[in-house]
PDBQT receptor file of N, H, CA, C and O in Angstrom, charges set to zero:
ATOM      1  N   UNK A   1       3.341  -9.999  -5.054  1.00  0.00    +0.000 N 
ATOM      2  CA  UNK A   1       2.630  -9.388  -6.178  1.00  0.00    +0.000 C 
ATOM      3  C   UNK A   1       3.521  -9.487  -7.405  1.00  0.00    +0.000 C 
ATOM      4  O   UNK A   1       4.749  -9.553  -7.353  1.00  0.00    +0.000 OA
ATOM      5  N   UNK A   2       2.752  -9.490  -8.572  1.00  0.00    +0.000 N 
ATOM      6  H   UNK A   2       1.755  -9.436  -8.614  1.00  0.00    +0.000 HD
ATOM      7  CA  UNK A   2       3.787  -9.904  -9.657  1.00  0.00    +0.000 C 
ATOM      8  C   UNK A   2       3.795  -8.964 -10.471  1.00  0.00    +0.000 C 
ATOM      9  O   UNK A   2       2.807  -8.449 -10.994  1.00  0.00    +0.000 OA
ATOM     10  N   UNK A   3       5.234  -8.609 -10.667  1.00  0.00    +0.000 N 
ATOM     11  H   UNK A   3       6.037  -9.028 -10.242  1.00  0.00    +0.000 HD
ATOM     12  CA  UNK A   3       5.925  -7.001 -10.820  1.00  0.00    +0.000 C 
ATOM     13  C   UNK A   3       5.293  -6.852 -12.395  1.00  0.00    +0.000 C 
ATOM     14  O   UNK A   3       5.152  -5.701 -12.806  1.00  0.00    +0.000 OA
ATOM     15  N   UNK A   4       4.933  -7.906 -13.233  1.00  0.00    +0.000 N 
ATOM     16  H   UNK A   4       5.048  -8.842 -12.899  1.00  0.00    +0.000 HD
ATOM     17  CA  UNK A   4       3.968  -7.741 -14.691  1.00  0.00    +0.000 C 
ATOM     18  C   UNK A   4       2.753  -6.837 -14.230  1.00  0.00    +0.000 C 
ATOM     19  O   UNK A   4       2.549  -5.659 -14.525  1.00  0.00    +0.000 OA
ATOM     20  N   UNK A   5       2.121  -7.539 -13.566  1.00  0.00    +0.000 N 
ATOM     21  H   UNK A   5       2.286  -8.495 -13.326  1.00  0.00    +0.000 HD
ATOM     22  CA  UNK A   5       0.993  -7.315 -13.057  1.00  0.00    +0.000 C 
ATOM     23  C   UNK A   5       0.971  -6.132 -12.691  1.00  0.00    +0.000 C 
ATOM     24  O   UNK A   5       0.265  -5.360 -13.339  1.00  0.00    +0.000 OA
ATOM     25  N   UNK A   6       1.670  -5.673 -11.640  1.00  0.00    +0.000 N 
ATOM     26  H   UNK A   6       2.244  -6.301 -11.113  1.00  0.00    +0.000 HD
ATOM     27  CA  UNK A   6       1.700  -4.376 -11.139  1.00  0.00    +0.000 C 
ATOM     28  C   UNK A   6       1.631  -2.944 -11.929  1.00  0.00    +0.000 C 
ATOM     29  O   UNK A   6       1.284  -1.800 -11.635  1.00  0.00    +0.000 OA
ATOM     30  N   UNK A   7       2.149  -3.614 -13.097  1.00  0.00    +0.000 N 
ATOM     31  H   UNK A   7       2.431  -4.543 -13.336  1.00  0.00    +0.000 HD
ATOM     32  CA  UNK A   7       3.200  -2.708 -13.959  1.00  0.00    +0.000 C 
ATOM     33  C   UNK A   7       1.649  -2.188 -15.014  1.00  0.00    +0.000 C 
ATOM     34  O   UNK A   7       1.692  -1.253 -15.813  1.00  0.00    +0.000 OA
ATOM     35  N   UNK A   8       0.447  -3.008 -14.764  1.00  0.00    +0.000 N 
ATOM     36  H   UNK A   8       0.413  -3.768 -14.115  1.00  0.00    +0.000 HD
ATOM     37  CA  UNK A   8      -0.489  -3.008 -15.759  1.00  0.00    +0.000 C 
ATOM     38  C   UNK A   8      -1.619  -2.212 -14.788  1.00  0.00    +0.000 C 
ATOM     39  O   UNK A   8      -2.275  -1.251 -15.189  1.00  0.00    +0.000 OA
ATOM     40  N   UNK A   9      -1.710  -2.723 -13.601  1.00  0.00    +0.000 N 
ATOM     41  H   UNK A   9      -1.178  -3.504 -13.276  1.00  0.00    +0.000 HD
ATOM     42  CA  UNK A   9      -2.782  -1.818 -12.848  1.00  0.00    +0.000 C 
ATOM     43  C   UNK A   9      -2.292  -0.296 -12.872  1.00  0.00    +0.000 C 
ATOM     44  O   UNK A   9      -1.182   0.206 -12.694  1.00  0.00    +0.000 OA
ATOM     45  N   UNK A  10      -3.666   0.295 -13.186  1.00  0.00    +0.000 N 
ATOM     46  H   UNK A  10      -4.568  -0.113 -13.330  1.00  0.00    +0.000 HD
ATOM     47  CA  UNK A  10      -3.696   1.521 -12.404  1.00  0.00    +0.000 C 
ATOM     48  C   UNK A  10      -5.024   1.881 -11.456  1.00  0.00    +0.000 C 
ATOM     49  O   UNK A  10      -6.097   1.298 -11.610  1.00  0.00    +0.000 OA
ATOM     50  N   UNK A  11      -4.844   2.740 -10.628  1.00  0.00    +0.000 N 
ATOM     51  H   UNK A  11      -3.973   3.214 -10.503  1.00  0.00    +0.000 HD
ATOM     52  CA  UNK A  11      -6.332   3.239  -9.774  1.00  0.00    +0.000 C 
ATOM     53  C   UNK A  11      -7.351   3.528 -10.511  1.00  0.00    +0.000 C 
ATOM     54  O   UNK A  11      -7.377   4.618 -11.082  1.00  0.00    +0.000 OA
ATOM     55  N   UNK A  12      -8.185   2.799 -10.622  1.00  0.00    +0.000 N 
ATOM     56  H   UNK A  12      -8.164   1.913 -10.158  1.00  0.00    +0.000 HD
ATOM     57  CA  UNK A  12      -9.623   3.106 -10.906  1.00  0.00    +0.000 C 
ATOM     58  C   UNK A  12     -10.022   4.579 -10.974  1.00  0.00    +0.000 C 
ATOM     59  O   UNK A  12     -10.274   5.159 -12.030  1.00  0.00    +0.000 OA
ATOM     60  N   UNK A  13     -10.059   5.132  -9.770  1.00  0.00    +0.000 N 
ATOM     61  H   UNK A  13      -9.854   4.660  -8.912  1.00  0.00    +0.000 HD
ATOM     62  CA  UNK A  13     -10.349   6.412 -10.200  1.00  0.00    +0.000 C 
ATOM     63  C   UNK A  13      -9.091   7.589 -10.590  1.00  0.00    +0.000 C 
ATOM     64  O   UNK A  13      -9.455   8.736 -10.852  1.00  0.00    +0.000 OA
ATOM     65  N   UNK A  14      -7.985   7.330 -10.608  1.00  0.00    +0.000 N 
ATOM     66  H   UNK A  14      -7.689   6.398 -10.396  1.00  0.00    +0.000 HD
ATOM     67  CA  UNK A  14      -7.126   8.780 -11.335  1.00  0.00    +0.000 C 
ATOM     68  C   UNK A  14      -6.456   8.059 -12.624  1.00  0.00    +0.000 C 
ATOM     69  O   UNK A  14      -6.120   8.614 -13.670  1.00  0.00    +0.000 OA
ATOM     70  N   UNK A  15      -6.335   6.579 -12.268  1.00  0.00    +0.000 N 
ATOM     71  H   UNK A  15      -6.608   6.127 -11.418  1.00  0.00    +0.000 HD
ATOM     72  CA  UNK A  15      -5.693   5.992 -13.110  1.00  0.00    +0.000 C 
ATOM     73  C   UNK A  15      -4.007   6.330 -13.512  1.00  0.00    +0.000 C 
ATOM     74  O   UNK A  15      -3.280   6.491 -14.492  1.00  0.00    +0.000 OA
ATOM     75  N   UNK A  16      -3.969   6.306 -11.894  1.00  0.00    +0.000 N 
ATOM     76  H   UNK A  16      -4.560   6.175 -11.098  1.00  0.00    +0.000 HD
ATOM     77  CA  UNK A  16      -2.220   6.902 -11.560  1.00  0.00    +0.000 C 
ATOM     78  C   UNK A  16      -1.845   5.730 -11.231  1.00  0.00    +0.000 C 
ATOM     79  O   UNK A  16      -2.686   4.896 -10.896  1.00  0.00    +0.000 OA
ATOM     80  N   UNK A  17      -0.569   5.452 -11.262  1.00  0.00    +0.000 N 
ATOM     81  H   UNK A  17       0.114   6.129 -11.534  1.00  0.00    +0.000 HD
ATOM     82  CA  UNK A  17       0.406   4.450 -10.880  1.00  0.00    +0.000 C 
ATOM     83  C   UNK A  17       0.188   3.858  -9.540  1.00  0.00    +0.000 C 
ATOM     84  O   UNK A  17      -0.256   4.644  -8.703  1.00  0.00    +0.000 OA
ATOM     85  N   UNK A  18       0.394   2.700  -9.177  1.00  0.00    +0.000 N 
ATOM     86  H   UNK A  18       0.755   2.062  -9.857  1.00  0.00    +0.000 HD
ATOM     87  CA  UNK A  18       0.021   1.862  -7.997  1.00  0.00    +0.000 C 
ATOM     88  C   UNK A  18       1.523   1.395  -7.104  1.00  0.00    +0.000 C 
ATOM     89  O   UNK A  18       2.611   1.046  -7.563  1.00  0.00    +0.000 OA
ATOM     90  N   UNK A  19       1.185   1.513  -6.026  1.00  0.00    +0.000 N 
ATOM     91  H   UNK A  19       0.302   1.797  -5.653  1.00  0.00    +0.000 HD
ATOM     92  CA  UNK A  19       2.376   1.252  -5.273  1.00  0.00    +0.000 C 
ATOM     93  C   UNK A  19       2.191  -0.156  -4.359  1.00  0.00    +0.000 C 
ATOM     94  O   UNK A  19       1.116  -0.321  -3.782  1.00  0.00    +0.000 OA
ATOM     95  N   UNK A  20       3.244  -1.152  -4.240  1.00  0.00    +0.000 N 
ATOM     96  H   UNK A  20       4.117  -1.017  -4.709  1.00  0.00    +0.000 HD
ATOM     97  CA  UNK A  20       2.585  -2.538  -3.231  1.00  0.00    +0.000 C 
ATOM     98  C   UNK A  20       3.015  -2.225  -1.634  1.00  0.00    +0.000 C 
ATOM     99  O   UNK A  20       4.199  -2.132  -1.308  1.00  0.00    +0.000 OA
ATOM    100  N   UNK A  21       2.253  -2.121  -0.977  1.00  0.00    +0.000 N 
ATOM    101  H   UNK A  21       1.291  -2.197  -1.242  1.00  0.00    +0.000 HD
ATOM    102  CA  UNK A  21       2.416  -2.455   0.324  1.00  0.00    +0.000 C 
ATOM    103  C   UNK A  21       2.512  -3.578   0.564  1.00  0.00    +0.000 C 
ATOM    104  O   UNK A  21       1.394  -4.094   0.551  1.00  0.00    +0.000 OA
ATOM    105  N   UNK A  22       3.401  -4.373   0.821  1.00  0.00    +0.000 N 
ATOM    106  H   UNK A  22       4.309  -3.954   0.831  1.00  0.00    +0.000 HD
ATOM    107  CA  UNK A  22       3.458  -6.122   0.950  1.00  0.00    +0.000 C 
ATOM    108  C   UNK A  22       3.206  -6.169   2.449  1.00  0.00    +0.000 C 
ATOM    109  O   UNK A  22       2.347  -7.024   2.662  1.00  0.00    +0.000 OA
ATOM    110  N   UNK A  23       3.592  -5.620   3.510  1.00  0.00    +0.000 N 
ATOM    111  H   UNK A  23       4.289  -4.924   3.337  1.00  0.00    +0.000 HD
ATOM    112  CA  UNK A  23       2.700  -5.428   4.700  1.00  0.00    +0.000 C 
ATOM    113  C   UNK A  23       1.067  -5.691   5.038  1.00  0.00    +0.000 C 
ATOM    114  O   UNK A  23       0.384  -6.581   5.545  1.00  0.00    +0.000 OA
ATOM    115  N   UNK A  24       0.868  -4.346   4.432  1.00  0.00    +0.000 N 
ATOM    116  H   UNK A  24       1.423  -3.623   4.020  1.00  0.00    +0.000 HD
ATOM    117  CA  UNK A  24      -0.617  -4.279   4.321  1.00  0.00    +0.000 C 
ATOM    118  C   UNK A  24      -1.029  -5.138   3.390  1.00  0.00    +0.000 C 
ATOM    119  O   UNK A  24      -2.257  -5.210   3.327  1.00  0.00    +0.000 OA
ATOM    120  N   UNK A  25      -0.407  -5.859   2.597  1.00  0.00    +0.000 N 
ATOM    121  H   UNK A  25       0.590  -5.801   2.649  1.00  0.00    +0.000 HD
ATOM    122  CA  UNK A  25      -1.271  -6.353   1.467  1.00  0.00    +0.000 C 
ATOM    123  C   UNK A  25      -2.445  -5.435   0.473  1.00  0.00    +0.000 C 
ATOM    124  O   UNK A  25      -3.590  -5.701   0.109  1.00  0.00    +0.000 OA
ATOM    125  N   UNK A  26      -1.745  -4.514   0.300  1.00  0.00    +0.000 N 
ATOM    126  H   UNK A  26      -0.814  -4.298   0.596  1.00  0.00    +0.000 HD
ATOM    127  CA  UNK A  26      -2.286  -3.110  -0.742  1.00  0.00    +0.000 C 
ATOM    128  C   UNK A  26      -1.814  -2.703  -1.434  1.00  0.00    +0.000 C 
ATOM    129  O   UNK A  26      -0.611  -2.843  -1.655  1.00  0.00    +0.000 OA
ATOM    130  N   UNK A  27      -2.818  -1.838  -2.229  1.00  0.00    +0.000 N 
ATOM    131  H   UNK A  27      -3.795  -1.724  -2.050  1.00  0.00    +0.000 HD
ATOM    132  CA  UNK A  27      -2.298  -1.094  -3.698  1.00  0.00    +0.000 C 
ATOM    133  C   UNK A  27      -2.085   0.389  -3.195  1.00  0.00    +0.000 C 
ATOM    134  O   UNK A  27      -3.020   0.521  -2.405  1.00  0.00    +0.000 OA
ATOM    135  N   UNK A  28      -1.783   0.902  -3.199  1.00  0.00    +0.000 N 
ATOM    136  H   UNK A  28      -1.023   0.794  -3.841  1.00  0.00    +0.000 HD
ATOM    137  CA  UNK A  28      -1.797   2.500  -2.416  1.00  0.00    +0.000 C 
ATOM    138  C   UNK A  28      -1.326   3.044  -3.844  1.00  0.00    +0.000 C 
ATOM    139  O   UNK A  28      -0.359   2.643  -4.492  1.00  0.00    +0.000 OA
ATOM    140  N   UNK A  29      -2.303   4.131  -4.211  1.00  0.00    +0.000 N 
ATOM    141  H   UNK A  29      -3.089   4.457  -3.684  1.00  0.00    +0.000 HD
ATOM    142  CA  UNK A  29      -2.318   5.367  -4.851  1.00  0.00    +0.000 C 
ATOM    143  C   UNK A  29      -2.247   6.595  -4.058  1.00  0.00    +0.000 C 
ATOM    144  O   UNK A  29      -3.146   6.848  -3.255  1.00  0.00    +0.000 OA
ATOM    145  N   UNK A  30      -1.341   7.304  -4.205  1.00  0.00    +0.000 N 
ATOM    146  H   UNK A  30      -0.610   7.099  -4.857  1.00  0.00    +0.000 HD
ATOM    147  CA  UNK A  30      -0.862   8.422  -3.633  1.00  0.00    +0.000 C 
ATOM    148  C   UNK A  30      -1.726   9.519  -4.433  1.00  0.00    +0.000 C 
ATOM    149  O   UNK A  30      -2.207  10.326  -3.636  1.00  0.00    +0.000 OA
ATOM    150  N   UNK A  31      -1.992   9.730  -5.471  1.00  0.00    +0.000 N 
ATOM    151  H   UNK A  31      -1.602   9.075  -6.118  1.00  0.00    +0.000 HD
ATOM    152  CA  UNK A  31      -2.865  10.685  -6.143  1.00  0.00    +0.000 C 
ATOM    153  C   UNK A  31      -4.471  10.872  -5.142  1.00  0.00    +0.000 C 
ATOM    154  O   UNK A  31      -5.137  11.785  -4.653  1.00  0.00    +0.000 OA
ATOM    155  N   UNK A  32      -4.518   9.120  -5.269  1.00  0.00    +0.000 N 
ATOM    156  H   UNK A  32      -3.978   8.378  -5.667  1.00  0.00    +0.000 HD
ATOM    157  CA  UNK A  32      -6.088   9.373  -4.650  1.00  0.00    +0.000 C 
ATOM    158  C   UNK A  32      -6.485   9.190  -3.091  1.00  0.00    +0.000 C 
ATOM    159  O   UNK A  32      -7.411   9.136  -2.281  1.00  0.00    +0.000 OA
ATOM    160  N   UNK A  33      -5.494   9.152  -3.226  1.00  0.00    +0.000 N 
ATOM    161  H   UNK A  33      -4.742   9.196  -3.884  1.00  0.00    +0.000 HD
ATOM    162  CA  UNK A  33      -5.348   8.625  -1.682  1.00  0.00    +0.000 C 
ATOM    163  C   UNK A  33      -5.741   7.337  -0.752  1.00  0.00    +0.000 C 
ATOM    164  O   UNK A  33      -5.757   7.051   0.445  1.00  0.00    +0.000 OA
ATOM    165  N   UNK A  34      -6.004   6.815  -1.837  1.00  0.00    +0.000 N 
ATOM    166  H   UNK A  34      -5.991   7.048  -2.809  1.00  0.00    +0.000 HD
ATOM    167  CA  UNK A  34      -6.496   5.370  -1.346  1.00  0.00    +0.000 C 
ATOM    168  C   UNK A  34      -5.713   3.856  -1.623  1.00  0.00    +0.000 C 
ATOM    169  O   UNK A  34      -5.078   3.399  -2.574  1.00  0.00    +0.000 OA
ATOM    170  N   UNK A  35      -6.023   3.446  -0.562  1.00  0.00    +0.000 N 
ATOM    171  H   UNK A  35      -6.538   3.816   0.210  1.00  0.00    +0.000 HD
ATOM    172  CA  UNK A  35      -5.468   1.779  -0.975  1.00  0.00    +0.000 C 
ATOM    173  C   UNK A  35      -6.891   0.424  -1.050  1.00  0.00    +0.000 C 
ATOM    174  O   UNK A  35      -7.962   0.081  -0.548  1.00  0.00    +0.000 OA
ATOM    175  N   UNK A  36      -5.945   0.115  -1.999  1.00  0.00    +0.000 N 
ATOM    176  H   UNK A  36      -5.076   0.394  -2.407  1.00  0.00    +0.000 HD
ATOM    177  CA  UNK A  36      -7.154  -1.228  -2.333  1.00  0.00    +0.000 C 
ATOM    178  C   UNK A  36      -6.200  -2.520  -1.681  1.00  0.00    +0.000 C 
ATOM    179  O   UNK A  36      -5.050  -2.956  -1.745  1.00  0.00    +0.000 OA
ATOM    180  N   UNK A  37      -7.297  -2.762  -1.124  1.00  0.00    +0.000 N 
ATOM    181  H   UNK A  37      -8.231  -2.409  -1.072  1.00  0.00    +0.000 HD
ATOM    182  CA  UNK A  37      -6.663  -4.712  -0.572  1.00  0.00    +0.000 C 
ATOM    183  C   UNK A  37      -6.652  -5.611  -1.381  1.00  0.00    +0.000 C 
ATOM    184  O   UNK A  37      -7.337  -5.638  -2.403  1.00  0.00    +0.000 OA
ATOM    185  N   UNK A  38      -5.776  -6.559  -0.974  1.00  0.00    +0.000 N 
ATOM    186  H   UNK A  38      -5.219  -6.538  -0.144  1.00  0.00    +0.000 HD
ATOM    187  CA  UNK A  38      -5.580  -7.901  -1.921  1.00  0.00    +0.000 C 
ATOM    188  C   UNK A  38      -5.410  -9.007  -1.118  1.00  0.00    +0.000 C 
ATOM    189  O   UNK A  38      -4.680  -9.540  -0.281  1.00  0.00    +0.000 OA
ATOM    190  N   UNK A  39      -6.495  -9.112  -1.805  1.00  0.00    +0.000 N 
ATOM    191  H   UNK A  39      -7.088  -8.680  -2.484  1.00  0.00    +0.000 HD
ATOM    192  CA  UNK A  39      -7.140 -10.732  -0.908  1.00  0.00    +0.000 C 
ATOM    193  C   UNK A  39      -7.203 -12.082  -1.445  1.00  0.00    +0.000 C 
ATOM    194  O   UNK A  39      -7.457 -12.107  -2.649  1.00  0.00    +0.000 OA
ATOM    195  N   UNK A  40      -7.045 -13.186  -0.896  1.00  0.00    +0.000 N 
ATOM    196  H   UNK A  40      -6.839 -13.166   0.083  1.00  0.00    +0.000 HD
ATOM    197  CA  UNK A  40      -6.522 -13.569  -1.505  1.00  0.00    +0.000 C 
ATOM    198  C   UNK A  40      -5.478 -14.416  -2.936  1.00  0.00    +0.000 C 
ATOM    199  O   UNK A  40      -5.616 -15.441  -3.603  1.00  0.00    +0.000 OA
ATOM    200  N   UNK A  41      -4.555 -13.408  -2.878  1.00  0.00    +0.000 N 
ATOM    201  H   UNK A  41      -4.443 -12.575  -2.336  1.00  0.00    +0.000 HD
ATOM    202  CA  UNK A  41      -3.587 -13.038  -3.655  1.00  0.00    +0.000 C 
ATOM    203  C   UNK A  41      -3.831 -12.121  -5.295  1.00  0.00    +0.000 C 
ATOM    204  O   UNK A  41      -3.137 -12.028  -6.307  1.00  0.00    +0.000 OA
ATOM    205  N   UNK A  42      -5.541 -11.411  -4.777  1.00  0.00    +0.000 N 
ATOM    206  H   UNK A  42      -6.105 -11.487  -3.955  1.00  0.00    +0.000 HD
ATOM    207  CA  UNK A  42      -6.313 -10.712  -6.158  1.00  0.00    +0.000 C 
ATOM    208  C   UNK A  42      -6.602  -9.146  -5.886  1.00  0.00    +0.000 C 
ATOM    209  O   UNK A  42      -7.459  -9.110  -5.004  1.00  0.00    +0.000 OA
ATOM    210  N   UNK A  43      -6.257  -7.883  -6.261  1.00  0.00    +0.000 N 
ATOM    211  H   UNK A  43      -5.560  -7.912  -6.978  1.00  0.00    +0.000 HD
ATOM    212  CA  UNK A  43      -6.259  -7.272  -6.169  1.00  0.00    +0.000 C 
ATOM    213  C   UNK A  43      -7.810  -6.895  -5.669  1.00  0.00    +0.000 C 
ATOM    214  O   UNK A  43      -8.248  -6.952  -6.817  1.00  0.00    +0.000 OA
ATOM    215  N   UNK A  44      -8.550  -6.683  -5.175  1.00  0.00    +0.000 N 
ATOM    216  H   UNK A  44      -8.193  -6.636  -4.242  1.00  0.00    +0.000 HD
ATOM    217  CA  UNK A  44     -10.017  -5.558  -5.447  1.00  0.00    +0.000 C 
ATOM    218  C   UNK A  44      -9.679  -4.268  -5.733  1.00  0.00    +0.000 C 
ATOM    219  O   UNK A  44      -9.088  -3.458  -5.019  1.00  0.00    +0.000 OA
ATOM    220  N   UNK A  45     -10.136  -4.138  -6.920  1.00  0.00    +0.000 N 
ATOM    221  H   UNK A  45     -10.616  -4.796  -7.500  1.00  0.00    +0.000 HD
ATOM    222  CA  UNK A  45      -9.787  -2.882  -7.690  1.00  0.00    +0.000 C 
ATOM    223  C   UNK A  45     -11.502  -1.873  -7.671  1.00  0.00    +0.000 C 
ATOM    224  O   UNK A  45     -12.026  -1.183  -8.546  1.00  0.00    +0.000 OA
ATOM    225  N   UNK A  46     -11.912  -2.199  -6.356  1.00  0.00    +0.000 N 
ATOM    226  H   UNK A  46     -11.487  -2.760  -5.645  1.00  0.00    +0.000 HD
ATOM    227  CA  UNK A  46     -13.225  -1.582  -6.190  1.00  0.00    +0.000 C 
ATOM    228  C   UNK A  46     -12.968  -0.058  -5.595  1.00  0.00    +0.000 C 
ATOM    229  O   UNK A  46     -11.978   0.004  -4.866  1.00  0.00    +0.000 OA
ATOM    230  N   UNK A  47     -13.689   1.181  -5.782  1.00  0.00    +0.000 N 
ATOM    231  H   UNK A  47     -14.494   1.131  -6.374  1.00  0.00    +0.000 HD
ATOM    232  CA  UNK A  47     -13.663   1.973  -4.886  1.00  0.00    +0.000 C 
ATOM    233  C   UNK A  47     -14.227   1.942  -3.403  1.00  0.00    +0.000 C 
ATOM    234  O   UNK A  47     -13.847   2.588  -2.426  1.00  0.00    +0.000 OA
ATOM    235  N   UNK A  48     -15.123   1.116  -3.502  1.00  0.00    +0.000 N 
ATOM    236  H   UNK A  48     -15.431   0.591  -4.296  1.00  0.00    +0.000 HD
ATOM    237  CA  UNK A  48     -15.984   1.112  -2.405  1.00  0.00    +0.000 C 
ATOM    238  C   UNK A  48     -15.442   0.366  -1.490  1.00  0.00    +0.000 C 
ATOM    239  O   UNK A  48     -15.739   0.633  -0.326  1.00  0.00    +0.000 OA
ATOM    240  N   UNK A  49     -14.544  -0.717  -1.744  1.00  0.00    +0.000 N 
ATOM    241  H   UNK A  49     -14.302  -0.934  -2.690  1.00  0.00    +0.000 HD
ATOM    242  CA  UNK A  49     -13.702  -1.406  -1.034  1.00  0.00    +0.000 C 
ATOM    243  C   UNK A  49     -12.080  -0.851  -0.288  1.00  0.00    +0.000 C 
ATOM    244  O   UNK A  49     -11.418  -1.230   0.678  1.00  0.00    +0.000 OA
ATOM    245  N   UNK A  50     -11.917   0.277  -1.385  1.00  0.00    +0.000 N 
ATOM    246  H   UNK A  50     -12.455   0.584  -2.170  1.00  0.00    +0.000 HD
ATOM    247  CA  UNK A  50     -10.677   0.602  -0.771  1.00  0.00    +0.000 C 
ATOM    248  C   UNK A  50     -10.634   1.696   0.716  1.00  0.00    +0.000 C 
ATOM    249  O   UNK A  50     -11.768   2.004   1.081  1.00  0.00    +0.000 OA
ATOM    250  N   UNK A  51     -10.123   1.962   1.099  1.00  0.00    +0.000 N 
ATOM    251  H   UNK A  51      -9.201   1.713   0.802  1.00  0.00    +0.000 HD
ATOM    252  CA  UNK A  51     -10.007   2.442   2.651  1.00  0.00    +0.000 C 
ATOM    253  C   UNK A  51      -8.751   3.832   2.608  1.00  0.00    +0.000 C 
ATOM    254  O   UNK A  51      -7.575   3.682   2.280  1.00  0.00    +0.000 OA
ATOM    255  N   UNK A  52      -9.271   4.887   2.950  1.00  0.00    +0.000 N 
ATOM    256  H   UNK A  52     -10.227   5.009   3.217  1.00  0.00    +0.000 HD
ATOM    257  CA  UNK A  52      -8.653   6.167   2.854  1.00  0.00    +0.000 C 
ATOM    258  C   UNK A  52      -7.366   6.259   3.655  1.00  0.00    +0.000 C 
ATOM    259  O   UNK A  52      -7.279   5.925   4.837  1.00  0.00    +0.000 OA
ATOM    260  N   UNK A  53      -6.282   6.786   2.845  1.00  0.00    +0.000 N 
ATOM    261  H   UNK A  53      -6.353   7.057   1.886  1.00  0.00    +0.000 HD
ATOM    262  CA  UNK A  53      -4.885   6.899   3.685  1.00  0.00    +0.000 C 
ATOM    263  C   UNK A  53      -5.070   8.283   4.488  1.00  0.00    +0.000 C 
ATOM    264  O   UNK A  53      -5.679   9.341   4.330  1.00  0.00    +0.000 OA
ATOM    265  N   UNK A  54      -3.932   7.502   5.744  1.00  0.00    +0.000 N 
ATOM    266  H   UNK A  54      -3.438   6.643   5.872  1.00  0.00    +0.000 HD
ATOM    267  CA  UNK A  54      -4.420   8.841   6.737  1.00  0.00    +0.000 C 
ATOM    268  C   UNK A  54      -2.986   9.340   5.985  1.00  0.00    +0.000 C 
ATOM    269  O   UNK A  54      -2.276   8.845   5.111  1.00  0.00    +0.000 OA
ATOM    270  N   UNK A  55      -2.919  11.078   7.109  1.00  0.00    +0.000 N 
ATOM    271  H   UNK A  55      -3.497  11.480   7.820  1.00  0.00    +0.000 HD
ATOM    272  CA  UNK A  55      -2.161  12.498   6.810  1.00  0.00    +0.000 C 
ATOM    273  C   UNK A  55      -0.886  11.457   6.112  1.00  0.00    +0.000 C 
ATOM    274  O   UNK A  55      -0.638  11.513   4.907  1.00  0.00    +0.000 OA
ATOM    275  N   UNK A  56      -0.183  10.575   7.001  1.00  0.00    +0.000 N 
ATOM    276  H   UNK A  56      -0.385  10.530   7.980  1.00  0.00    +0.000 HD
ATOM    277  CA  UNK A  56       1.073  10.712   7.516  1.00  0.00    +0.000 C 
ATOM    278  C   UNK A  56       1.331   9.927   5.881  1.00  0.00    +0.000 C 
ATOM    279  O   UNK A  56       1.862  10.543   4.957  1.00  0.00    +0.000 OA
ATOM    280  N   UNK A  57       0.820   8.403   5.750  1.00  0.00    +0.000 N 
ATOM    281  H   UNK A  57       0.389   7.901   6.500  1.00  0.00    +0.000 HD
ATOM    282  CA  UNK A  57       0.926   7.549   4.719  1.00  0.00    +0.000 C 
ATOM    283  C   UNK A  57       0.412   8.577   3.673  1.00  0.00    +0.000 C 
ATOM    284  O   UNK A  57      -0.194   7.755   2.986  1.00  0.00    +0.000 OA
ATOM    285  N   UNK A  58       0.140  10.086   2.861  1.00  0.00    +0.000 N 
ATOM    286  H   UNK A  58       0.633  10.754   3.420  1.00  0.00    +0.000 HD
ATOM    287  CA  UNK A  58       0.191  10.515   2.633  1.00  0.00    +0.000 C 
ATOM    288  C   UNK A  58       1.418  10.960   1.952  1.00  0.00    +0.000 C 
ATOM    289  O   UNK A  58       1.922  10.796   0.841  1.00  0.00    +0.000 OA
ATOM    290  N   UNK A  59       1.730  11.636   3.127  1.00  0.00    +0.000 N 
ATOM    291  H   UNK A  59       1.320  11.769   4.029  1.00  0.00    +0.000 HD
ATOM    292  CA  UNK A  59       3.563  12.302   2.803  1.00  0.00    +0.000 C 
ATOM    293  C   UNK A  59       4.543  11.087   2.564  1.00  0.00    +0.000 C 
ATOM    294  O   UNK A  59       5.420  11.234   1.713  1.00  0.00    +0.000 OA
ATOM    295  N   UNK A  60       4.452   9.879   3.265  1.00  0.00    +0.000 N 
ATOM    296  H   UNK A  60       3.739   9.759   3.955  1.00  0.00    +0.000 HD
ATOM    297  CA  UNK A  60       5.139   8.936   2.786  1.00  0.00    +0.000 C 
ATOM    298  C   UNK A  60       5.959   8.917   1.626  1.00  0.00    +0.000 C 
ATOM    299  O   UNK A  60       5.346   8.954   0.559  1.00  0.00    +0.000 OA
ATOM    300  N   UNK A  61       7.341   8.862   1.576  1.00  0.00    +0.000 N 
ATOM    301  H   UNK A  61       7.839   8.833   2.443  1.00  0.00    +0.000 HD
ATOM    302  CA  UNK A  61       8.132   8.657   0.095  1.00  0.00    +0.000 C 
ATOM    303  C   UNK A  61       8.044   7.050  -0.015  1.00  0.00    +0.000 C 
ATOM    304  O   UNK A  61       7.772   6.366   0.972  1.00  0.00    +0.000 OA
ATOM    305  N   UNK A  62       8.330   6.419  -1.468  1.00  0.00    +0.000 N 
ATOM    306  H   UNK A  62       8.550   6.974  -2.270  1.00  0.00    +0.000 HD
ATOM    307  CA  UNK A  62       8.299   5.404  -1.056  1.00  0.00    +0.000 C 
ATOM    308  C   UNK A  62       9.122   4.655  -2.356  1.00  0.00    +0.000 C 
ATOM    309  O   UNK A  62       9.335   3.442  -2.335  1.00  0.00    +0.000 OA
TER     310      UNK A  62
C-alpha cells in the first residue's frame, strides 16, 4: 500500500484514520470498527463491503 495514499484515506463513515493490515489485505478503522478489503491492489472504500472486527482485533494496539 502506498504510504501517500494511505496518508489521504479516511473511513467513510467516521472519517478516522486508516490502519494497513498487509496480511489481511485491509484498511481497519478502529473507531468504526470495520475493515475494508483491497482487492486487487484498490482499496473498496464501500460500507457494505467492509466486514466487522471481532472483540479481540478491537483492543488490538497497533
Amino acid at each position: 500500500m502506498d504510504k501517500q495514499l494511505l496518508a489521504l484515506l479516511v473511513c467513510p463513515v467516521t472519517h478516522a484514520p486508516l490502519q494497513y493490515n498487509k496480511e489481511a489485505q485491509e484498511l481497519v478503522c478502529k473507531a468504526s470498527g470495520l475493515a475494508y478489503p483491497i482487492r486487487d491492489g484498490l482499496p473498496v472504500m464501500l460500507e457494505s463491503e467492509a466486514r466487522q472486527l471481532t472483540a479481540e482485533e478491537k483492543l488490538e494496539k497497533k
